[in-house]
C-alpha positions in Angstrom: -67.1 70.3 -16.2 -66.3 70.8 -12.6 -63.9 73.4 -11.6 -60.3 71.0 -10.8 -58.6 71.9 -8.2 -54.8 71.3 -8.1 -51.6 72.1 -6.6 -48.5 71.8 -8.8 -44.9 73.1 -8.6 -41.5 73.8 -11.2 -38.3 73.6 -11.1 -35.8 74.3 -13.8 -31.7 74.6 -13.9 -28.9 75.4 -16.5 -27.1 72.6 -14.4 -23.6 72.1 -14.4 -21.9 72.1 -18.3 -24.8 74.1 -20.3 -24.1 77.7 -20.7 -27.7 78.7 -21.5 -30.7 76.5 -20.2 -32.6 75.8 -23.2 -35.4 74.5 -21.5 -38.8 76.4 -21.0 -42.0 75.6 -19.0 -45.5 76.7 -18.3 -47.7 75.5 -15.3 -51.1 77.2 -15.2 -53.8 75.4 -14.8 -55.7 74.0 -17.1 -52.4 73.6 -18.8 -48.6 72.6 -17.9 -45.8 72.0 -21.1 -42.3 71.8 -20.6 -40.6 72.2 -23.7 -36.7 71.5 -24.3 -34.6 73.3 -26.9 -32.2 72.2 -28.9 -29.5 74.3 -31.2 -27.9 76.4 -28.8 -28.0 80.3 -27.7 -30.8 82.1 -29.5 -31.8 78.6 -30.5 -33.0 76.2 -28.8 -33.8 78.6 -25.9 -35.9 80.8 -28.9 -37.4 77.2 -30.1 -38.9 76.3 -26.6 -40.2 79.8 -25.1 -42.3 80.0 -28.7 -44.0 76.7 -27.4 -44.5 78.3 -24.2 -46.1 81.3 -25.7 -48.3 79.9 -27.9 -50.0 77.4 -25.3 -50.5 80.8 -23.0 -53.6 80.7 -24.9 -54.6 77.8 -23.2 -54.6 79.3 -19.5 -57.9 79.8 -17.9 -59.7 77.9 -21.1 -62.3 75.1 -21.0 -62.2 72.4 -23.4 -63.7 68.9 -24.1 -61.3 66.0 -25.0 -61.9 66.1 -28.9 -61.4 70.7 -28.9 -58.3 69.8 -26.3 -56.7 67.7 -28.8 -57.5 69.8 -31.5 -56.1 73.4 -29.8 -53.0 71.1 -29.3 -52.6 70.4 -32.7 -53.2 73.9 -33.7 -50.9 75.2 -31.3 -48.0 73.0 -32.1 -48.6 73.9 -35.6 -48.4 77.1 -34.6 -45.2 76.7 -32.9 -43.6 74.7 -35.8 -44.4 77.5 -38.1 -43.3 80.6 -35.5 -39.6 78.5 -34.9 -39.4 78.0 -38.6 -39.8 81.5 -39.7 -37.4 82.4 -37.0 -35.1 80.5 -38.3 -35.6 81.5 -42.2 -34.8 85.0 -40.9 -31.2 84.2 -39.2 -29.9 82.4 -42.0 -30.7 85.3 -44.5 -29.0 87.3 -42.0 -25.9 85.1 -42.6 -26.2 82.1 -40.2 -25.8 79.3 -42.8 -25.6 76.6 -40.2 -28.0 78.0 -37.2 -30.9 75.5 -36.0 -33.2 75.3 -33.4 -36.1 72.8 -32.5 -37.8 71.9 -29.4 -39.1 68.8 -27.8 -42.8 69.3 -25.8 -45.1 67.7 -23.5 -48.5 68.8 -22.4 -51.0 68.1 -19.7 -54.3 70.0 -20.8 -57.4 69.3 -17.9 -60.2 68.4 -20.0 -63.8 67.4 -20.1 -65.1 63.9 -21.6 -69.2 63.4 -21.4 -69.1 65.7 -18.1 -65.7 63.9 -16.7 -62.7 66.0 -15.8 -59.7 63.7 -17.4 -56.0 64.3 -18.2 -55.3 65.3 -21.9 -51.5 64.6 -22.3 -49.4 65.0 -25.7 -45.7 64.7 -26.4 -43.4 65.6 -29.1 -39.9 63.9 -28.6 -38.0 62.8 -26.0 -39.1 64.9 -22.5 -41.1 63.0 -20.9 -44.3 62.8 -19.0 -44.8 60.1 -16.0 -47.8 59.3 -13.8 -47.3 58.6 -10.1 -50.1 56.4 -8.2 -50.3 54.4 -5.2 -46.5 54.4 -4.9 -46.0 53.2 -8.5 -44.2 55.4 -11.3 -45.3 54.4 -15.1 -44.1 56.8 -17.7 -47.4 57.9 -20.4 -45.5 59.1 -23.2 -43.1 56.8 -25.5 -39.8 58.6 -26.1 -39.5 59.7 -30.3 -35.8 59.0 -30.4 -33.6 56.9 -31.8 -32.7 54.9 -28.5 -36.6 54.1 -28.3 -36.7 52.7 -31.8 -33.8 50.5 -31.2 -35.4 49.1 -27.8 -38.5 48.8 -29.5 -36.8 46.9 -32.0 -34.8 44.5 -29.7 -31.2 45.7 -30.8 -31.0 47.4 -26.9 -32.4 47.0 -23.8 -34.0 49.5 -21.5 -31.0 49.8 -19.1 -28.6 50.7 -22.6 -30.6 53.6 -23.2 -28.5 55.9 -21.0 -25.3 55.5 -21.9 -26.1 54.6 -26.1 -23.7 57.2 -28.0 -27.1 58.3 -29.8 -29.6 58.8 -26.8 -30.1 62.9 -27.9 -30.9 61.7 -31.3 -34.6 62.5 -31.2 -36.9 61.5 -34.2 -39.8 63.9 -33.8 -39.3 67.6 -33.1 -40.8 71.2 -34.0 -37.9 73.0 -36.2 -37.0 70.4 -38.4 -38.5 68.6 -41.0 -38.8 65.5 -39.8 -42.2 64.2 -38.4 -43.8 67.1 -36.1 -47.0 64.7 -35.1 -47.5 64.4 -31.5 -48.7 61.4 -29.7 -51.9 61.9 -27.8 -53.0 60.0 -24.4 -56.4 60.4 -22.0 -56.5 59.6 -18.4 -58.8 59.7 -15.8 -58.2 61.6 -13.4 -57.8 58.9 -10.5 -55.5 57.3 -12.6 -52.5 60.0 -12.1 -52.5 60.6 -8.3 -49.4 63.3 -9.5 -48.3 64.0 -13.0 -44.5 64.7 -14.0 -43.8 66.7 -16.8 -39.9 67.2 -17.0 -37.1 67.2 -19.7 -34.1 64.3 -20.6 -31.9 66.0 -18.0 -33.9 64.7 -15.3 -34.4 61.0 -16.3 -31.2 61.3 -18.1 -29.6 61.7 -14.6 -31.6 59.5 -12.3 -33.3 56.6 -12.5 -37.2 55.7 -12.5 -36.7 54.4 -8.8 -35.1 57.7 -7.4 -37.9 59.6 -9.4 -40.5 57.5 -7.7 -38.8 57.7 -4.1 -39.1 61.4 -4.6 -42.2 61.8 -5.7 -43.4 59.1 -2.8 -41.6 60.9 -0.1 -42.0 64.8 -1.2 -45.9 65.9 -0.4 -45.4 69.7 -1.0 -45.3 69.2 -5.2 -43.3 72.4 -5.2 -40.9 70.5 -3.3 -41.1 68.0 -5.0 -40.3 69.6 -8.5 -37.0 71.3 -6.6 -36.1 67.9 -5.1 -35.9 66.2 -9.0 -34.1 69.3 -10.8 -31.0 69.0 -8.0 -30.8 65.5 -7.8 -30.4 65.6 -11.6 -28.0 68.3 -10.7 -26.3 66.9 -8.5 -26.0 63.2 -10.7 -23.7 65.5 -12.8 -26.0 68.2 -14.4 -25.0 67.5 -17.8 -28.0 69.0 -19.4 -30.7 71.4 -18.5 -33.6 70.1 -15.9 -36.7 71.0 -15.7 -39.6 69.1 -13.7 -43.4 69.9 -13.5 -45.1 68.1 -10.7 -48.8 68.2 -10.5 -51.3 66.9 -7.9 -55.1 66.7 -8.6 -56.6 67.7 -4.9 -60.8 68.2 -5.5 -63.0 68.8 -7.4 -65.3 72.7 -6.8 -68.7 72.4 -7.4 -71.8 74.5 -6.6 -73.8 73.3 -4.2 -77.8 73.6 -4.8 -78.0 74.6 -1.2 -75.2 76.5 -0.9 -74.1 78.8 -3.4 -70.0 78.6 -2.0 -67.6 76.4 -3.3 -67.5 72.5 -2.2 -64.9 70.4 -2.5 -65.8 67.2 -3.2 -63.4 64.1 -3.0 -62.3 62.5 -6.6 -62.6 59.4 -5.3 -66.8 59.8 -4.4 -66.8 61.7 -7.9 -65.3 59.3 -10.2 -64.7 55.8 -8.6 -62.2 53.7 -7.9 -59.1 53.6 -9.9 -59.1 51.6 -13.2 
């Protein structure tokens, strides 16, 4: 596979009622997670830097979509078993009602029959959005209880936000509930800049001021600063944490000239589907 090229930025905050900011993220290419913990001090916050360190392994790796998917799977396992353990140990130590559990998405670059694509998984209700030609879509489908009730016509969309159960989430690592992830692969050209980022961005803002960011903020640093404080300042009533990521070239070598050449995605691999 061709060496990708990106530029990417992140951004996270305690905001304005937390204590402790629970959330964790990792952005180095190939791979960018944003994980966000639930239970609390030495909780949640323990919960969501385990995920972090266990996809360390993934920096600097090369994978194909079906080993991707797999080194997820093992990883979150991983995670599942690490946070579990951890949690064993501070109830023997007399913390009868101590939890933690994490949500996490991922964005792993992969290769697919010599194609560089987007491997994305997520596990609860962080979410993971693709931004092209001006249009936001969000990827992943929220595991919560909200969701199901959309899903099942009880709610609409717009209810979502302010239902008294919209933290519920169904699928976590640290409980015992399902621990499965959902898995998703894109072409590259179809994610002109990927967003990674926990509920207490799109639990503040809406889709529209998400897109008018992303639309108007080039830089993707920028960008990822721009979503945490406008979460922030929509009331900051949870952690935010936002991963922006732009796909720029490809590097290749050149059989006439050993140094790097960019080449643009869009003479590598076509139009958008």
């Amino acid at each position: 596979m061709s060496k990708v090229e990106v530029h990417y930025g992140a951004t996270t905050d305690v905001g304005r009622v937390r204590q402790v900011n629970e959330d964790s993220y990792l952005a180095s290419p190939p791979v960018f997670v944003v994980a966000d913990g639930m239970g609390g001090h030495s909780g949640g916050d323990v919960a969501s830097r385990i995920v972090i360190e266990e996809f360390a392994a993934l920096v600097d790796s090369q994978h194909d979509a079906r080993a991707g998917a797999a080194a997820v799977a093992e990883l979150l396992e991983r995670a599942q078993s690490r946070i579990n353990q951890y949690g064993i140990e501070k109830r023997l130590s007399g913390a009868d009602k101590w939890y933690a559990g994490t949500t996490a998405v991922v964005g792993l670059l992969v290769d697919d029959d010599g194609a560089p694509k987007w491997l994305l998984a997520n596990l609860g209700d962080s979410r993971i959005y693709r931004f092209s030609e001006g249009t936001l879509e969000q990827v992943s489908v929220d595991h919560s209880v909200v969701q199901e009730l959309v899903d099942a016509g009880t709610i609409t969309t717009d209810e979502m936000a302010t239902h008294p159960e919209r933290h519920v989430v169904t699928r976590a690592l640290g409980g015992p509930d399902d621990t499965e992830a959902d898995y998703f692969l894109l072409p590259l050209m179809a994610v002109e800049r990927l967003l990674l980022c926990s509920d207490g961005i799109n639990g503040m803002i809406d889709d529209a001021t998400i897109a008018g960011i992303l639309g108007e903020v080039e830089d993707p640093r920028d960008a990822a600063d721009r979503l945490v404080a406008a979460a922030v300042e929509a009331g900051g009533r949870d952690n935010a944490t936002a991963v922006v990521v732009d796909v720029v070239g490809l590097l290749t070598d050149d059989a006439f000239d050993s140094a790097p050449l960019r080449v643009s995605l869009e003479h590598k691999l076509g139009a958008l589907p």
